[in-house]
N, C-alpha and C positions, 0 to 999 in steps of 0.2 A: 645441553639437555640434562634436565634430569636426573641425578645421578641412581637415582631407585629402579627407573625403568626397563622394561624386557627388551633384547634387542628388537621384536619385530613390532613390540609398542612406538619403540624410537624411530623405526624406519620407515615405521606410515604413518607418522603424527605429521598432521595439515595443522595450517595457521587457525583454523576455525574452529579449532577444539582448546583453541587455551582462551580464558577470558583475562587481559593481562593487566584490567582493572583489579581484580578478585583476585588475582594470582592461584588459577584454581584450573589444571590442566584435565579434560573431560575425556578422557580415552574411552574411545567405542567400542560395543560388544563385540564387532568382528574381529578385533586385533586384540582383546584380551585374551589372555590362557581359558580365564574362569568362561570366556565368552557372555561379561556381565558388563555394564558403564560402568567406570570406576572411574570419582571424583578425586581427586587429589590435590593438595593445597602444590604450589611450587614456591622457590625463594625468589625472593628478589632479584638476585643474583643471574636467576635464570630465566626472569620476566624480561629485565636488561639484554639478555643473550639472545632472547627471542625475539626483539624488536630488531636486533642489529641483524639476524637470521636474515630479517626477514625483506629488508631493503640489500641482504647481499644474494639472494635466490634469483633468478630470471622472472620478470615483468609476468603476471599470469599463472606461477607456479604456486601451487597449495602446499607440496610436503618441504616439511623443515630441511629434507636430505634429497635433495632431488634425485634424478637414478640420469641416466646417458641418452632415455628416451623419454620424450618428450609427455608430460603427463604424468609421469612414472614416477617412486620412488627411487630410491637408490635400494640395489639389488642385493646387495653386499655389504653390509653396516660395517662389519669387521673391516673387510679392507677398507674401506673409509677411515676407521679409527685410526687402522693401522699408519697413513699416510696422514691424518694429523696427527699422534703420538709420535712419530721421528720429526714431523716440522716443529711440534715445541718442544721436544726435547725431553719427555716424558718416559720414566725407565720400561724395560721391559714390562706393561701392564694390560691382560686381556679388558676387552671393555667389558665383561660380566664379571670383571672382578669390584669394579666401581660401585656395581650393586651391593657386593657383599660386604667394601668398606664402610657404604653409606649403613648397613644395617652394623655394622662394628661400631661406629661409631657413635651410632644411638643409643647404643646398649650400654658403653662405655660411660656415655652422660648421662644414662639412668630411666633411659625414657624406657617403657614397658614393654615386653615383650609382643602385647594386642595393640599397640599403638603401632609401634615398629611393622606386624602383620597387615596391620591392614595400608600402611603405606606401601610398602613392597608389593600389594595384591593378594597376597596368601588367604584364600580360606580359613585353615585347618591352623590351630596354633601348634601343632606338631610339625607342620613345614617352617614355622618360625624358631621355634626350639634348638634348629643346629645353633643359633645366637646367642643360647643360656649360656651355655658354659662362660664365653665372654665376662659375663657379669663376674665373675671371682673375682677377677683384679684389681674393680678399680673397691671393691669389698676389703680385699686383702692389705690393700695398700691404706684403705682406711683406719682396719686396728691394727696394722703396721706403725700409722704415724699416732695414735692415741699412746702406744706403748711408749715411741722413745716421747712423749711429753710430759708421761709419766715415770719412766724410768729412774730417775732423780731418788722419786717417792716411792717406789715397790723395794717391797723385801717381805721375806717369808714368817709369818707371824707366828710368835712361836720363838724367832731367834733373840739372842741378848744383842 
């Protein structure tokens, strides 16, 4: 799934909301926050994951996460995560942390802080903004590396 996703986004997504030509997953107003359709590009990576989903689900079933009753979702995403995170072996990681990596690490390559918002769903770019801060580093680490390339060449003018 996903990795930007809300859990109750992830726990009632059916096979009929992803077009895995387009790679463009269509979450419905009843299962967003905003209670709006929100389009979403997905990766390749997760179109793949969704095809193999979906010949591993039971004959007839729609949600990616099926639940114990027939029809149903899976009622519990967390324990579900929980029970694949010890079978592959994945350190102590809540699954709404996933979200907040995938917005780490957007930020860190640069990508916008309104771009980043509206993948995650956010309205308001003030719900996206806990992410700024993020951006200092790979900043810092920029005229960190211009300095020793120039270091060689710097000195205080002025001196003999």
């Amino acid at each position: 799934m996903q990795k930007f996703a809300r859990c109750g986004e992830a726990r009632t997504a059916t096979f009929d909301q992803f077009n895995l030509d387009l790679a463009i997953w269509t979450k419905q107003a009843a299962y967003t926050k905003q209670r709006r359709v929100h389009h979403v590009p997905i990766s390749h990576e997760a179109v793949a994951l969704i095809r193999l989903r979906r010949d591993a689900v039971p004959k007839g079933c729609h949600f990616l996460f099926p639940g114990d009753v027939p029809g149903q979702p899976v009622v519990d995403l967390k324990r579900f995560w929980e029970r694949m995170r010890v079978q592959a072996e994945i350190p102590d990681v809540r699954i709404h942390d996933l979200r907040h990596t995938f917005a780490s690490l957007l930020v860190s390559g640069g990508a916008s802080l309104e771009m980043i918002g509206r993948l995650l769903g956010h309205t308001q770019i003030g719900t996206t903004q806990r992410y700024a801060h993020l951006i200092d580093s790979p900043l810092r680490a920029g005229v960190n590396a211009v300095d020793e390339m120039l270091k060689p060449r710097l000195r205080v003018v002025g001196e003999n």
